[in-house]
Structures are given as structure tokens and as C-alpha cells.
C-alpha positions in Angstrom: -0.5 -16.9 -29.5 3.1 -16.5 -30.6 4.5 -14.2 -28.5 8.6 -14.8 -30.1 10.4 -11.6 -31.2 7.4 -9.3 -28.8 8.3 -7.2 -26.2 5.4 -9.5 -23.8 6.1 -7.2 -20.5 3.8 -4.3 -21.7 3.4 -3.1 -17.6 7.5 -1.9 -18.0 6.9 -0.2 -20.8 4.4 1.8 -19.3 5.5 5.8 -18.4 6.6 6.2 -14.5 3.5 8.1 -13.6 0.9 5.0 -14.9 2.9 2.6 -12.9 3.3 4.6 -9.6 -0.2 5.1 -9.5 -0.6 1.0 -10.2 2.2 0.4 -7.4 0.4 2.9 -4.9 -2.5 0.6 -4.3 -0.5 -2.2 -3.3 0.8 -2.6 0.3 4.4 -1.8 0.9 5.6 -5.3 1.2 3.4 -6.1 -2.5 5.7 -3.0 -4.0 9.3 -4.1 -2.7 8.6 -7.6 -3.6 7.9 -6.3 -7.5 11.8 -5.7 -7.4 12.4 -9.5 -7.8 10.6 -9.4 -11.0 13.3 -8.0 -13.2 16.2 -5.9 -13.7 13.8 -3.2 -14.7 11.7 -3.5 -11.5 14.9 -3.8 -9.1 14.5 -0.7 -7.8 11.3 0.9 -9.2 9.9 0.8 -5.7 12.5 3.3 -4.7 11.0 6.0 -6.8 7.3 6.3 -5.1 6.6 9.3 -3.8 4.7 7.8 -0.9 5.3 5.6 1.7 2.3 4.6 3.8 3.3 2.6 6.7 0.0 0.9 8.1 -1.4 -2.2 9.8 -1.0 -3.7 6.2 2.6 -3.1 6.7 3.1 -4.6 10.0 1.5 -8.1 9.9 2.3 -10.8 11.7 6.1 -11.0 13.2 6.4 -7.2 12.5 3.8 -6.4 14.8 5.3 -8.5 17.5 9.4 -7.3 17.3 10.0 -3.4 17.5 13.2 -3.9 16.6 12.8 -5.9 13.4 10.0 -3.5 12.7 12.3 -0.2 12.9 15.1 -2.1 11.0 12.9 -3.2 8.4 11.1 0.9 7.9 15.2 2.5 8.3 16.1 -0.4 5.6 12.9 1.3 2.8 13.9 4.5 3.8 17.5 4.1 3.1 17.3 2.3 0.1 14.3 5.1 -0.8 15.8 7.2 -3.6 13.0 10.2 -4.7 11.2 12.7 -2.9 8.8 11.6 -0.2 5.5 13.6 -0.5 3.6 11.9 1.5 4.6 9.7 4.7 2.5 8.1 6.6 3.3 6.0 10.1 -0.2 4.8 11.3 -0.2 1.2 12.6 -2.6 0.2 15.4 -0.4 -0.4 18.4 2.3 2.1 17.3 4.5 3.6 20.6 5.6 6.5 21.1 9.4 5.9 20.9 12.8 8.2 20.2 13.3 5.6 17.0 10.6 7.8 15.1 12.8 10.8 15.1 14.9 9.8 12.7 12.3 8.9 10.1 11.0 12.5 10.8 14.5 13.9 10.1 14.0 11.8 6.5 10.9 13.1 5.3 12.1 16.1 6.1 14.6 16.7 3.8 12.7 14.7 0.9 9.8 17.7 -0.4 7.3 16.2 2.4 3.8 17.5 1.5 1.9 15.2 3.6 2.9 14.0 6.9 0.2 11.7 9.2 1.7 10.1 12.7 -1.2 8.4 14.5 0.5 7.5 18.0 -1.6 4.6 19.8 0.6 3.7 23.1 2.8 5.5 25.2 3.3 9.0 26.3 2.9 12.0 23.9 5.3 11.8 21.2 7.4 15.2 21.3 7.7 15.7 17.5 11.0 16.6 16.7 12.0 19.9 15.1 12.8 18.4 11.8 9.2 18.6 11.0 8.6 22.2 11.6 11.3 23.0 8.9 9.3 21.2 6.5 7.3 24.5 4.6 5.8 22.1 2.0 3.4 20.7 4.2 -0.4 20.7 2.9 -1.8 18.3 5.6 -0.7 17.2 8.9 -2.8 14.7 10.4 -1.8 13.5 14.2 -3.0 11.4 17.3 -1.1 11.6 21.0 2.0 13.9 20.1 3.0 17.3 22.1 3.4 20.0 19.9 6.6 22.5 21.0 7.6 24.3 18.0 11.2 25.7 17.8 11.4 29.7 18.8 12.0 30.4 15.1 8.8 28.9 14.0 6.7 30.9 11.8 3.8 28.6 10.4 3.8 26.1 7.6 2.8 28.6 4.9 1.2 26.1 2.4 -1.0 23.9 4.9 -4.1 23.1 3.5 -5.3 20.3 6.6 -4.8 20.1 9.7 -6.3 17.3 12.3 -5.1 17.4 16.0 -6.0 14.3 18.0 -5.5 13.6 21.9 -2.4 16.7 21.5 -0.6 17.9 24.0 0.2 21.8 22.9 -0.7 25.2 25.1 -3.4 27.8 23.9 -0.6 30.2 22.6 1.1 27.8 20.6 -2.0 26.0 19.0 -3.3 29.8 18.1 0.1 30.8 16.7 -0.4 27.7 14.7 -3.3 28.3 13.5 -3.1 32.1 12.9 0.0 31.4 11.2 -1.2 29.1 8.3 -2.8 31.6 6.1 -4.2 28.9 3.5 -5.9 26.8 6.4 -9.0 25.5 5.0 -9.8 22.1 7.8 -9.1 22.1 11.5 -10.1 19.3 13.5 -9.1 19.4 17.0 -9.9 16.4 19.3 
């Protein structure tokens, strides 16, 4: 048919929610490379309020070179331009290292409501204090970090979820945590 004098790109004219919900179930790299497909798309990408950072994410020559791996995460979540609600760092192999700090320090300024950091190598990662200043939080979900809230802590009101794997935290402070999170509805320790 004879498209002439049509608008033919029906996905842009879709409203923002219908397309984040298409773009969130491609892979990271399928979502930034939609930004070569128009002006419109240039920096739709930025706007998604997840970023799921997986094995899917790190294939190939990622997975090999640390460094072009955290320079290729800083250079999303620089360019990333709406709040983050969920952020998710969970690629087999991952190390504890201080270069996750700073992405912690991100999400927590950006309306974090669901934050998963599945360590696979390493030591414990000592999560940084960032994160317990995040009071949107409705799930937490981590794997080999130590858990040493700042003095000032007082719970994260709104948690929902809460999953604890290989942790490195004393009986007072995990029963603090706990107690403190009134709306607690799943606690898996492991």
C-alpha cells in the first residue's frame, strides 16, 4: 500500500507508558541502540525507569574488561535522565569492587524503589551509606555484601521484600532491620 502523506512510524506515536513497557523487555544494549533510529528515539532510552544490569548486559568483551565494563554502566547512568525505580546489578562473575559505590550514590538520589546487588566474587561488599538514605525502597534483594548501617539509621519504612544472601551483618543489626520495617511482608535469609 501507499504509504505517501501517512505518518508510517505508529510505535512513536505511541504514549510513554506503552513504549516503556515495549522497551523494558529488551536488553539494555537492544534499548540504547533504539536511539539510532530517529530523532525521536535519540534519547527515549534515557527516560526508563529501570535499569537492569544482567549477564544479557555484559556479553562478550564486557565480561572480560572491568574497566570497559564500569565505563560503559557510568556512561548509561550519566546520560540516564528520569527517576531510577528499579536498579538492578546482577551479572554472574560480578566483584565486589569500590567502583560500585558510586552507582549506589546514583540510584540514590533518583526515587529508587527497587534495588537488587547479587555479588559473585570477592569479599563482602560493604554497601555504602547512600543506600540507607534511600526511604523509597519496597525490595532489596542481595548476595555477599556486609550490612553496617549508619548510626542514624532508622529502617526503610516502605519495604515490602527483603532477601539476604551469604550477608555479613550482626544479630543486633539484622533484628533492628527487621523490627524497623513495619510493612515487611518477605524475609529470606540465606
Amino acid at each position: 500500500k501507499n504509504m505517501r502523506g501517512l505518518n508510517s512510524d505508529i510505535i512513536s506515536n505511541l504514549p510513554d507508558n506503552i513504549l516503556e513497557k515495549i522497551l523494558m523487555r529488551l536488553s539494555i544494549q537492544e534499548v540504547v541502540s533504539t536511539s539510532v533510529l530517529s530523532k525521536t528515539w535519540r534519547y527515549t532510552w534515557t527516560r526508563l525507569s529501570q535499569l537492569v544490569l544482567d549477564d544479557t548486559f555484559c556479553k562478550g568483551v564486557l565480561k572480560k574488561e572491568k574497566n570497559k565494563l564500569m565505563m560503559t554502566i557510568y556512561h548509561i547512568m550519566l546520560f540516564h535522565r528520569a527517576p531510577i525505580v528499579k536498579f538492578s546489578l546482577c551479572f554472574s562473575g560480578l566483584e565486589s569492587c569500590p567502583e560500585i559505590d558510586p552507582l549506589i550514590l546514583i540510584v540514590s538520589n533518583n526515587e529508587i524503589q527497587e534495588f537488587i546487588l547479587l555479588i559473585w566474587k570477592g569479599e563482602p561488599y560493604k554497601l555504602p551509606s547512600s543506600l540507607f538514605s534511600c526511604q523509597q525502597l519496597k525490595r532489596v534483594n542481595l548476595r555477599c555484601c556486609m550490612i553496617k548501617p549508619p548510626p542514624a539509621f532508622k529502617g526503610f519504612k516502605k519495604l515490602l521484600s527483603l532477601e539476604l544472601r551469604e550477608i555479613v551483618i550482626t544479630g543486633d543489626v539484622l533484628s533492628s532491620l527487621i523490627s524497623s520495617c513495619r510493612l515487611l511482608e518477605r524475609l529470606t535469609v540465606g
